[in-house]
N, CA, C and O atoms as CSV, one atom per row, in Angstrom:
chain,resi,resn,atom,element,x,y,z
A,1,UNK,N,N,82.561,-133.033,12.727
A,1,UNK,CA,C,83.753,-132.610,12.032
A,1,UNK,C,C,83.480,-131.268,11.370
A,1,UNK,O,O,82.334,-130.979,11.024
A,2,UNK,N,N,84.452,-130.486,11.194
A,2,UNK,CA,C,84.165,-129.263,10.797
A,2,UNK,C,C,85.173,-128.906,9.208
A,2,UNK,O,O,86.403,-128.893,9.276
A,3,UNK,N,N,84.719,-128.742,8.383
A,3,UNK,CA,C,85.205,-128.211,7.039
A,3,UNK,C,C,85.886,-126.854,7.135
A,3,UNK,O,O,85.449,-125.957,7.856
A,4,UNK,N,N,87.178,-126.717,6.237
A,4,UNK,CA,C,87.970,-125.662,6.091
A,4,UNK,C,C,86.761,-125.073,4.792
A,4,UNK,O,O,86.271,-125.640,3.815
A,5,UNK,N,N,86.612,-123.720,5.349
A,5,UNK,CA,C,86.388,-123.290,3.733
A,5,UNK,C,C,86.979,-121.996,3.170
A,5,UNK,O,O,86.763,-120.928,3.743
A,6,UNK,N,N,87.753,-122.073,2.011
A,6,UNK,CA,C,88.860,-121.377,1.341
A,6,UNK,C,C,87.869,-119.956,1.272
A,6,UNK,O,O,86.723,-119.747,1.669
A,7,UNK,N,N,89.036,-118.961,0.466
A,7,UNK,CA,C,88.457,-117.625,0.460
A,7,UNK,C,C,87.385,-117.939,-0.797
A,7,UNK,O,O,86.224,-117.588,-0.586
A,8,UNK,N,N,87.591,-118.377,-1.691
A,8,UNK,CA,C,87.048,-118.583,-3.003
A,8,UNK,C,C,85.426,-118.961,-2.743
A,8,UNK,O,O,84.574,-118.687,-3.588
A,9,UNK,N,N,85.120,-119.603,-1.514
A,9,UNK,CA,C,83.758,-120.448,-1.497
A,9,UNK,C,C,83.698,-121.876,-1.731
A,9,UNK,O,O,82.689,-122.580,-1.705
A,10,UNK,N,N,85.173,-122.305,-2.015
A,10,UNK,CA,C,85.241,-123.684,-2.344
A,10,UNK,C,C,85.699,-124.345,-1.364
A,10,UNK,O,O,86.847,-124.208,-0.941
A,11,UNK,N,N,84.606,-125.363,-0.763
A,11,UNK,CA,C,85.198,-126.113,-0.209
A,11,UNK,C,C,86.640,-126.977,-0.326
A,11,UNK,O,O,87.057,-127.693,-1.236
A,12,UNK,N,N,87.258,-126.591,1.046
A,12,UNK,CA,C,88.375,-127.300,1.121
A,12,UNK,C,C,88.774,-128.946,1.044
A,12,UNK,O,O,89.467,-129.747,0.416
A,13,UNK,N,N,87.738,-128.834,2.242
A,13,UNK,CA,C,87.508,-130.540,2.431
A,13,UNK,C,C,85.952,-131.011,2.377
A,13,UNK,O,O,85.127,-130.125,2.157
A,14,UNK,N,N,85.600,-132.031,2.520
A,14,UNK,CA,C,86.083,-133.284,1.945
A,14,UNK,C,C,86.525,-133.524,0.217
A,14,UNK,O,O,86.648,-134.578,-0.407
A,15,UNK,N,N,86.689,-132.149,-0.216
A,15,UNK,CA,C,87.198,-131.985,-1.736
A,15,UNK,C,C,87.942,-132.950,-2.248
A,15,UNK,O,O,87.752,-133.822,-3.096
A,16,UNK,N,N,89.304,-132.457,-1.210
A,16,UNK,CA,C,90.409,-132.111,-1.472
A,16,UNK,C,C,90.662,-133.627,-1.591
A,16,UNK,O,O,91.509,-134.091,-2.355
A,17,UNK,N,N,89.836,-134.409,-0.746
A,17,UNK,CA,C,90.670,-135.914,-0.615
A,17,UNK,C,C,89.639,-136.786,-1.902
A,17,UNK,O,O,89.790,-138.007,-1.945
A,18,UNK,N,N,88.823,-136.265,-2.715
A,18,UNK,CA,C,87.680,-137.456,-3.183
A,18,UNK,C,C,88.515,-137.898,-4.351
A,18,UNK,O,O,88.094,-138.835,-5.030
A,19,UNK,N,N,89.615,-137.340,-4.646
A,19,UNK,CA,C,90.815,-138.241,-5.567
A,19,UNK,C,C,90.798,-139.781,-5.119
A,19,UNK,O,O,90.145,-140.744,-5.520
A,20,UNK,N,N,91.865,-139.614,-4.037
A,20,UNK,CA,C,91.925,-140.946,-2.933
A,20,UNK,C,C,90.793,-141.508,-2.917
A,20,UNK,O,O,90.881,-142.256,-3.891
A,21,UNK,N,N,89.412,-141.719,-2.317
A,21,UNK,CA,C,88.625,-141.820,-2.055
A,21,UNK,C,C,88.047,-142.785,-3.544
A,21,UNK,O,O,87.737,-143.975,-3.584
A,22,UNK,N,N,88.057,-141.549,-4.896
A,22,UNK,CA,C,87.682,-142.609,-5.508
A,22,UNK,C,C,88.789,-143.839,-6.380
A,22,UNK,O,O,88.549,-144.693,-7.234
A,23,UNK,N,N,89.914,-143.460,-5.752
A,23,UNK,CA,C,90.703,-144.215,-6.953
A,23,UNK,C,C,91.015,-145.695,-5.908
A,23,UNK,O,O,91.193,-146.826,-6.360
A,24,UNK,N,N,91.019,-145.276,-4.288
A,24,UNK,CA,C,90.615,-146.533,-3.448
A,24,UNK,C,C,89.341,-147.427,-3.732
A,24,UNK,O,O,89.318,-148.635,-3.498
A,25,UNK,N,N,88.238,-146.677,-4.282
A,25,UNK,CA,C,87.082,-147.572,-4.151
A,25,UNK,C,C,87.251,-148.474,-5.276
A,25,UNK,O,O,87.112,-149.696,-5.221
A,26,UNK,N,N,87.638,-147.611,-6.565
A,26,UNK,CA,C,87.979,-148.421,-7.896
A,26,UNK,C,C,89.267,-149.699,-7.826
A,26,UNK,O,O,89.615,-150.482,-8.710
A,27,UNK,N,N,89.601,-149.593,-6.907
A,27,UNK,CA,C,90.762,-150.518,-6.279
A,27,UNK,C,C,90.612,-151.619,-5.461
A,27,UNK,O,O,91.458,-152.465,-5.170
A,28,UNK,N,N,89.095,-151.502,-5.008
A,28,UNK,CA,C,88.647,-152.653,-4.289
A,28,UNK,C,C,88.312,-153.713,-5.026
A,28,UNK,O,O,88.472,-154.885,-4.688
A,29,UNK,N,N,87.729,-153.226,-6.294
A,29,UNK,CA,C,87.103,-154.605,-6.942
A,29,UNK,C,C,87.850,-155.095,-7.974
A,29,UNK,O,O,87.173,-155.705,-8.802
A,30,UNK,N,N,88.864,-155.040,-8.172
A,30,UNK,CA,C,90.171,-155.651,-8.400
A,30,UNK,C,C,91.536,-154.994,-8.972
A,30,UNK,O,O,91.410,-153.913,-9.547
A,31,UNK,N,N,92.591,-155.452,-8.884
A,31,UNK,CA,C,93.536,-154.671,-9.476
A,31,UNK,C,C,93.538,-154.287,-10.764
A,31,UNK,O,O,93.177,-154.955,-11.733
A,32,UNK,N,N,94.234,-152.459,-10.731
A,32,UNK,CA,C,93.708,-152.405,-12.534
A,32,UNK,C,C,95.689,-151.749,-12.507
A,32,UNK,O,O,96.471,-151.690,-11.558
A,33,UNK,N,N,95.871,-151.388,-13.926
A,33,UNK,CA,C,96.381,-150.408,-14.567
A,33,UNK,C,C,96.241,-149.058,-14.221
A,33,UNK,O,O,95.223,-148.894,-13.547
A,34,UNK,N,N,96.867,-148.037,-14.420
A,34,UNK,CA,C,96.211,-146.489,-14.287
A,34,UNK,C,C,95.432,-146.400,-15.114
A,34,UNK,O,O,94.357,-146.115,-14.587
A,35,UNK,N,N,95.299,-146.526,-16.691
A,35,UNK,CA,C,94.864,-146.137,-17.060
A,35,UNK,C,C,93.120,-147.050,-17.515
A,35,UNK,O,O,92.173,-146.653,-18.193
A,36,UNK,N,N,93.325,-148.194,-16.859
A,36,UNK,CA,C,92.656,-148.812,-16.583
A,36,UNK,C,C,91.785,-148.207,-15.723
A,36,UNK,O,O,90.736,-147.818,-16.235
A,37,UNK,N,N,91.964,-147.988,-14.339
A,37,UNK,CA,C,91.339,-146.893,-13.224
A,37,UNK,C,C,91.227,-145.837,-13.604
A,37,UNK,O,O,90.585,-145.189,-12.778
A,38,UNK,N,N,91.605,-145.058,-14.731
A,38,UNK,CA,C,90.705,-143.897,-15.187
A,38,UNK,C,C,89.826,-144.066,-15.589
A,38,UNK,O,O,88.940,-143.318,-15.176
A,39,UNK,N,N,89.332,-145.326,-16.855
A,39,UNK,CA,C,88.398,-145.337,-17.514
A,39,UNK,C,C,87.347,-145.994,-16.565
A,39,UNK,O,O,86.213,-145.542,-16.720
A,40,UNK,N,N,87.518,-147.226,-15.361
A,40,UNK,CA,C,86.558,-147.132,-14.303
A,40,UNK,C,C,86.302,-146.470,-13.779
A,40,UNK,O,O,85.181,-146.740,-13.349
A,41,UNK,N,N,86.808,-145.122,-13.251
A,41,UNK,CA,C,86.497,-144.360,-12.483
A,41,UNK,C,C,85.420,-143.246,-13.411
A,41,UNK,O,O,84.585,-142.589,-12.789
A,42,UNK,N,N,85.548,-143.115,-15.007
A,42,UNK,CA,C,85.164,-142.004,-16.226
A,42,UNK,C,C,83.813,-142.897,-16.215
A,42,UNK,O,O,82.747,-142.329,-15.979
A,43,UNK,N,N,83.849,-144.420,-16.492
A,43,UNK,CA,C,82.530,-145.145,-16.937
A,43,UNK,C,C,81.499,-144.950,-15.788
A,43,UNK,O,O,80.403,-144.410,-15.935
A,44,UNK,N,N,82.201,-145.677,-14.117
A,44,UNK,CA,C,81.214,-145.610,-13.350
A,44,UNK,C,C,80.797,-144.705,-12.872
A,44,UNK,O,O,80.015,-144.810,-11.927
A,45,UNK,N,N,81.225,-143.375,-13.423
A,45,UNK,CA,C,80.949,-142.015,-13.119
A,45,UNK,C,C,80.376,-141.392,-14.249
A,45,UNK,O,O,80.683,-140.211,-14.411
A,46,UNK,N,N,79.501,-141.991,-15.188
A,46,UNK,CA,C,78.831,-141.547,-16.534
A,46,UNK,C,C,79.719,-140.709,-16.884
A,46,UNK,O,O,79.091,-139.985,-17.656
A,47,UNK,N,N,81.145,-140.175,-16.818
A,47,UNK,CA,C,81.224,-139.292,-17.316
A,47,UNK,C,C,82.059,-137.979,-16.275
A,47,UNK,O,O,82.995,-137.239,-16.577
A,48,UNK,N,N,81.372,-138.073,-15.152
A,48,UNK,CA,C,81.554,-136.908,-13.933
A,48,UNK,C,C,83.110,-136.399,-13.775
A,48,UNK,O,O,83.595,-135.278,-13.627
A,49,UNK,N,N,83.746,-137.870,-13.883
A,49,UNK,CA,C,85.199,-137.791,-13.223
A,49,UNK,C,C,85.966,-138.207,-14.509
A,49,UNK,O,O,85.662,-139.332,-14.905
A,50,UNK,N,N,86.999,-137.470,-15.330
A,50,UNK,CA,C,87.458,-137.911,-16.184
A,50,UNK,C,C,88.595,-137.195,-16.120
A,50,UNK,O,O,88.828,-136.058,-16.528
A,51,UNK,N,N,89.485,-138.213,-15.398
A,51,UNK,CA,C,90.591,-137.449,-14.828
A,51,UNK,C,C,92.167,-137.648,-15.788
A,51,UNK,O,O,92.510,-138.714,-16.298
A,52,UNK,N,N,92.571,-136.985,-15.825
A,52,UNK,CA,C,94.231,-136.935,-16.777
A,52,UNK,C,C,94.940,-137.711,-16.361
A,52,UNK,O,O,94.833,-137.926,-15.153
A,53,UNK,N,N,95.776,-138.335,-16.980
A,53,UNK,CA,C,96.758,-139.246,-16.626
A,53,UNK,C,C,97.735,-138.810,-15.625
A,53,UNK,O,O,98.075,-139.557,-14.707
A,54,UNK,N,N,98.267,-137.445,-15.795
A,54,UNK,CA,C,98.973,-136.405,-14.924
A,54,UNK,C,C,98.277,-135.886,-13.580
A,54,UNK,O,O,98.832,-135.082,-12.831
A,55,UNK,N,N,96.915,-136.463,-13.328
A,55,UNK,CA,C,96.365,-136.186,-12.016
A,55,UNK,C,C,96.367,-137.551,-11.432
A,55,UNK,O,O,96.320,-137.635,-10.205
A,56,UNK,N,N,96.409,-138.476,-12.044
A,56,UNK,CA,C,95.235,-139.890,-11.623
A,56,UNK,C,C,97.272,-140.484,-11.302
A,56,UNK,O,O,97.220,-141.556,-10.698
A,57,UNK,N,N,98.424,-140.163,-11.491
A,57,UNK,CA,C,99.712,-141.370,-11.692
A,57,UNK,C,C,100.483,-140.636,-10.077
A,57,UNK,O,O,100.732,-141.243,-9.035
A,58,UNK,N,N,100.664,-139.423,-10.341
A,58,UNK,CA,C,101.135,-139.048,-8.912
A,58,UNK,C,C,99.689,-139.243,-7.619
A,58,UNK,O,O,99.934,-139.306,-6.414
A,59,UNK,N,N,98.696,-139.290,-8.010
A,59,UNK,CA,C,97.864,-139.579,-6.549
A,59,UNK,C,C,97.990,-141.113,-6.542
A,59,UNK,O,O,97.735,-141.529,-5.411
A,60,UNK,N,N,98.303,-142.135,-7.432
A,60,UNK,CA,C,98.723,-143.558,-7.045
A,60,UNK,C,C,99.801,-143.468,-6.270
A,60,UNK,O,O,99.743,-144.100,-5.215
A,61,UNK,N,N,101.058,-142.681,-6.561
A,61,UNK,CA,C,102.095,-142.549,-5.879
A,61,UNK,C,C,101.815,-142.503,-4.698
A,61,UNK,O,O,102.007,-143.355,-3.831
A,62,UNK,N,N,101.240,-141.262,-4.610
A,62,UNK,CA,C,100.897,-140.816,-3.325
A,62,UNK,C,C,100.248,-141.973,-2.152
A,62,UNK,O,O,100.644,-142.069,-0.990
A,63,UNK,N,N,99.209,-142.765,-2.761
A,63,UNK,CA,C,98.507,-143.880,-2.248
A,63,UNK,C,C,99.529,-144.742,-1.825
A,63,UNK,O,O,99.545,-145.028,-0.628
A,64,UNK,N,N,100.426,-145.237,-2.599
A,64,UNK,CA,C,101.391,-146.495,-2.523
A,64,UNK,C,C,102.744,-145.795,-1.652
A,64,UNK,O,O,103.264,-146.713,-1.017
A,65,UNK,N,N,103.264,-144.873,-1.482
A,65,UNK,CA,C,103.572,-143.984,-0.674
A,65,UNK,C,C,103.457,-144.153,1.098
A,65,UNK,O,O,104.261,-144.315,2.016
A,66,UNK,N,N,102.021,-144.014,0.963
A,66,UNK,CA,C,101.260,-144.149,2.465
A,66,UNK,C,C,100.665,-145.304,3.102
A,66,UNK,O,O,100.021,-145.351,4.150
A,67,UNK,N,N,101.106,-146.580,1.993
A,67,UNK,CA,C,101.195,-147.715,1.998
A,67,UNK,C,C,99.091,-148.265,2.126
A,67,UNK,O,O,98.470,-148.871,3.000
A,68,UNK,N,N,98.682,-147.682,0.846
A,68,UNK,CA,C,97.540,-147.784,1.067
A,68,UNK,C,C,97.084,-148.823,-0.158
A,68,UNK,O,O,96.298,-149.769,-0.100
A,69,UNK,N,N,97.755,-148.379,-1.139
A,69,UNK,CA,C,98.201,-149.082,-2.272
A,69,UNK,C,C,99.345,-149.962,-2.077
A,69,UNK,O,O,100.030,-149.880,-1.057
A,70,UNK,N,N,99.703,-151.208,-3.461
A,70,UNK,CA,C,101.092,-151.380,-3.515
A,70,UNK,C,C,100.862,-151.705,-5.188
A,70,UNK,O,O,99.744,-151.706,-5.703
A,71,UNK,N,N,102.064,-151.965,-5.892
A,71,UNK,CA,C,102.054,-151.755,-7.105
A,71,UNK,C,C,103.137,-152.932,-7.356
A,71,UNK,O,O,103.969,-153.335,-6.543
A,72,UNK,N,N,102.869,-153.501,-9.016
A,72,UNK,CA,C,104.166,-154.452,-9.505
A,72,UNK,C,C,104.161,-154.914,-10.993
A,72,UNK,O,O,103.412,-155.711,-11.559
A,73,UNK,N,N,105.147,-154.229,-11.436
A,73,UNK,CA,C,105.346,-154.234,-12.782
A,73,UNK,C,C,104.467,-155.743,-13.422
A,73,UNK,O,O,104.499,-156.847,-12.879
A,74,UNK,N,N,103.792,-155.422,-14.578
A,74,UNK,CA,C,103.155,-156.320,-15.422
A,74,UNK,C,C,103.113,-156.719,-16.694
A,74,UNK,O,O,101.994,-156.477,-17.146
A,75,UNK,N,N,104.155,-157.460,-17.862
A,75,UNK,CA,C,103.738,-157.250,-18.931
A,75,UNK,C,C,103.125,-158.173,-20.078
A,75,UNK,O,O,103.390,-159.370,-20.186
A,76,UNK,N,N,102.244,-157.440,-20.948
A,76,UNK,CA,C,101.592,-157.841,-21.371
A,76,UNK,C,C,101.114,-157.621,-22.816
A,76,UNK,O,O,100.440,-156.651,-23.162
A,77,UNK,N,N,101.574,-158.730,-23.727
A,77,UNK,CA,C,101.609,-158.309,-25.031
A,77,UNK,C,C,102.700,-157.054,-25.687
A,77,UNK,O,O,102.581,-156.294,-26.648
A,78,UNK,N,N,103.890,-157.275,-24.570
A,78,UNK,CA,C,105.511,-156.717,-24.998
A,78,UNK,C,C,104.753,-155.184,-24.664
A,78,UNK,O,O,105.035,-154.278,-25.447
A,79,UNK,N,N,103.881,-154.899,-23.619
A,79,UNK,CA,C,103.550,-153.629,-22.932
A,79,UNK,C,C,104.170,-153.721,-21.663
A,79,UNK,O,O,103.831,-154.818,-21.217
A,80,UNK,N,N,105.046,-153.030,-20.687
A,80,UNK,CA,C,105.289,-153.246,-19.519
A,80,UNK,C,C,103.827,-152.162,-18.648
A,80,UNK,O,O,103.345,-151.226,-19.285
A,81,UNK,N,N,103.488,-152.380,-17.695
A,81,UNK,CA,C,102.365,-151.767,-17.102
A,81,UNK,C,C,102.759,-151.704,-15.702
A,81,UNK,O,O,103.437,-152.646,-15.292
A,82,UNK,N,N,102.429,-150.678,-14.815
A,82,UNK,CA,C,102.331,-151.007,-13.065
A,82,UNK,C,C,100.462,-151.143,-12.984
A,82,UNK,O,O,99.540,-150.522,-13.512
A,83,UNK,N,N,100.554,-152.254,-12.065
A,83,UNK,CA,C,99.775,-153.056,-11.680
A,83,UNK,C,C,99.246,-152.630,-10.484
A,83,UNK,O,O,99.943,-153.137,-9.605
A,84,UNK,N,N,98.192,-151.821,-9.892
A,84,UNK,CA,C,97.970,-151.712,-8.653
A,84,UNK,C,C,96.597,-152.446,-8.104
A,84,UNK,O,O,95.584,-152.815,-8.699
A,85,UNK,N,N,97.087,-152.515,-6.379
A,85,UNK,CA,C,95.702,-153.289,-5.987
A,85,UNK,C,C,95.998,-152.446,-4.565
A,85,UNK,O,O,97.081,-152.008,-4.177
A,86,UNK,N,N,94.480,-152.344,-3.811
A,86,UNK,CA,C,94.696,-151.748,-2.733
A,86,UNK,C,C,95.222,-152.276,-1.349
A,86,UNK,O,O,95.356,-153.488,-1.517
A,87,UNK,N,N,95.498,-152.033,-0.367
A,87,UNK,CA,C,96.550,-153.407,0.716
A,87,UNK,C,C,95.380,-152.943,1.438
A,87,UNK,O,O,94.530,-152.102,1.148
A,88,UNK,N,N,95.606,-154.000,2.864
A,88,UNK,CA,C,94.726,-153.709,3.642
A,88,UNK,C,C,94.905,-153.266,4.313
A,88,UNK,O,O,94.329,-153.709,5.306
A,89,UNK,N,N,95.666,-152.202,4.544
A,89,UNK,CA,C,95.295,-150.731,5.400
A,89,UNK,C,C,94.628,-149.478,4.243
A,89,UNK,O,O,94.192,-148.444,4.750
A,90,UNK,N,N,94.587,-149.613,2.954
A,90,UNK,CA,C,94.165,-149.063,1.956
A,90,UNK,C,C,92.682,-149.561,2.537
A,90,UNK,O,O,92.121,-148.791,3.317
A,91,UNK,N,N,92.326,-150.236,2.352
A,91,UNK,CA,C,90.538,-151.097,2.625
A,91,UNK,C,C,89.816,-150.858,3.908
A,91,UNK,O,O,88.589,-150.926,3.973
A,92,UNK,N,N,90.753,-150.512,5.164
A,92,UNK,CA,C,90.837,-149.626,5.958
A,92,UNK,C,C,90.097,-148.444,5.840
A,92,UNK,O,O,88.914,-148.247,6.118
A,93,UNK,N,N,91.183,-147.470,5.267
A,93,UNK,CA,C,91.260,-146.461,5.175
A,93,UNK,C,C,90.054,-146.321,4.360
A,93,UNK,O,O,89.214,-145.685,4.997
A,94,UNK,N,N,89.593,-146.702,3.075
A,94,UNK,CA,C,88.485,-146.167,2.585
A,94,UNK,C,C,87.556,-146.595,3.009
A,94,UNK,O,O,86.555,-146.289,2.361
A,95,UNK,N,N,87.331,-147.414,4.141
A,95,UNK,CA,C,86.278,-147.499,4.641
A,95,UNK,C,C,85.438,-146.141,6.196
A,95,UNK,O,O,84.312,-145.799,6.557
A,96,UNK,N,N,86.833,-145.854,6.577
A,96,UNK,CA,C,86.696,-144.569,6.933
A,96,UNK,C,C,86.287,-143.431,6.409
A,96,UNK,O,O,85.505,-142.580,6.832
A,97,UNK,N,N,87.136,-143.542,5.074
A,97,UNK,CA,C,86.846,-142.212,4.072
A,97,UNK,C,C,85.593,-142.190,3.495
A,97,UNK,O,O,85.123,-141.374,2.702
A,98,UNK,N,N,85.113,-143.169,3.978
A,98,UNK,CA,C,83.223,-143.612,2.983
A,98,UNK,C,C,82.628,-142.919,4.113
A,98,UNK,O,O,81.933,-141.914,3.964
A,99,UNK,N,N,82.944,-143.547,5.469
A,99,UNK,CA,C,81.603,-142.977,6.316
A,99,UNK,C,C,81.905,-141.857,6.738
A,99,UNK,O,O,81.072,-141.363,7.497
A,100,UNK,N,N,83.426,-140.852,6.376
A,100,UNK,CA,C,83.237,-139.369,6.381
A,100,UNK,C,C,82.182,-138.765,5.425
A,100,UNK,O,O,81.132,-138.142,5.585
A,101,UNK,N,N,82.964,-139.250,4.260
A,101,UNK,CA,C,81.849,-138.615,3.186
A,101,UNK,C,C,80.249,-138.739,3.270
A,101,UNK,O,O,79.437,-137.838,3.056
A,102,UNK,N,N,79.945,-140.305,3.697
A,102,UNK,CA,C,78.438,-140.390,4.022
A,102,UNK,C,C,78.091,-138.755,5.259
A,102,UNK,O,O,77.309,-137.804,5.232
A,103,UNK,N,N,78.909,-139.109,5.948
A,103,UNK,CA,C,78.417,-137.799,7.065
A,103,UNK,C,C,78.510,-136.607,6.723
A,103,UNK,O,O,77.954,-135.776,7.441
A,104,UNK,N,N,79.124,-136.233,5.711
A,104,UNK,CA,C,79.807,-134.946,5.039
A,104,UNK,C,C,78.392,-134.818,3.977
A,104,UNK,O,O,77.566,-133.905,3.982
A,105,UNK,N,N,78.415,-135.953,3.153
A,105,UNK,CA,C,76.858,-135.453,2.300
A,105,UNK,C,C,75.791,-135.665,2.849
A,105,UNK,O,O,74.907,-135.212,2.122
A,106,UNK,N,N,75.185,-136.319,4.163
A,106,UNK,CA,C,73.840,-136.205,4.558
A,106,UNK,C,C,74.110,-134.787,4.995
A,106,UNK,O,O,73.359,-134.100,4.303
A,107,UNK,N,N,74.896,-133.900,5.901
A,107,UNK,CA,C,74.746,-132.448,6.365
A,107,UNK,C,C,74.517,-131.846,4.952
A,107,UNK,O,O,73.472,-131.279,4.633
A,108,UNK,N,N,75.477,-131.999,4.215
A,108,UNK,CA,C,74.713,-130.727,2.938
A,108,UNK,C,C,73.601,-131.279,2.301
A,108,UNK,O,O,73.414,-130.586,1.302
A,109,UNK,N,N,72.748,-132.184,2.360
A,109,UNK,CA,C,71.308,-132.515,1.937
A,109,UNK,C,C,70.440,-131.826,2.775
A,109,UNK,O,O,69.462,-131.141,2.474
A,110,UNK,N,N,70.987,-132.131,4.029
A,110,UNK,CA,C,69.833,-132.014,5.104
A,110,UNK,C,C,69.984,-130.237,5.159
A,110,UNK,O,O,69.094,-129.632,5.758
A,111,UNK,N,N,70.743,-129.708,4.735
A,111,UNK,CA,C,70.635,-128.250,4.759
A,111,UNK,C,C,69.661,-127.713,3.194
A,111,UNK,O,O,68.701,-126.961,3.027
A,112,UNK,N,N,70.476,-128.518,2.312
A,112,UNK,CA,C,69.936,-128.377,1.156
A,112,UNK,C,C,68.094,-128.005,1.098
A,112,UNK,O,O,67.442,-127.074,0.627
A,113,UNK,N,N,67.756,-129.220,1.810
A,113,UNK,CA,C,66.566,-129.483,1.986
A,113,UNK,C,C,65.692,-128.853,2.944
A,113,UNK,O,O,64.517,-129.194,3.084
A,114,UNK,N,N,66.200,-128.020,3.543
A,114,UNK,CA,C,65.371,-127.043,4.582
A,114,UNK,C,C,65.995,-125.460,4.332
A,114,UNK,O,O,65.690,-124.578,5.135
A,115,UNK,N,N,66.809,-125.192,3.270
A,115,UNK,CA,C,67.356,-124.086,2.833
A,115,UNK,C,C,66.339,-123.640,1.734
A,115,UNK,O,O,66.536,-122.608,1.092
């Protein structure tokens, strides 16, 4: 597979998708809240990924959209919440998107490492 790379030096891809990627994986091990899946995604990432509510609510859309996700109102303690869990073409799909990325980061190691 071959990577777009922008004028800037920044990789295009597999960038562009590690939103998806991680908010599917955080979706496998059970249904959360958004803001629930931020703070899994902030904890199991020490820190790395600490994404805004305004980045992390339209890429659910987007997910549930492409029918990768599905979502259903929840409430709890007179809070209403959307509820997401991933479907199984979502479980699918990130299982693809894992062994891109696996193939996407052994090439930049293996360059890393003889560069």
């Amino acid at each position: 597979m071959i990577y777009a790379i922008e004028c800037l030096g920044m990789p295009r891809e597999p960038f562009a998708g590690h939103l998806q990627l991680l908010l599917l994986a955080a979706l496998q091990s059970r249904p959360m809240h958004g803001y629930a899946i931020i703070e899994y995604v902030r904890l199991t990432s020490a820190g790395q990924f600490d994404y805004a509510e305004g980045t992390i609510y339209p890429a659910l859309r987007q997910l549930e959209d492409d029918g990768l996700l599905r979502s259903r109102w929840n409430e709890t303690d007179g809070r209403r919440r959307r509820i997401y869990a991933i479907s199984a073409r979502g479980k699918k799909s990130l299982a693809g998107r894992r062994r891109e990325w696996e193939r996407f980061t052994k090439g930049v190691q293996a360059v890393l490492e003889h560069g």
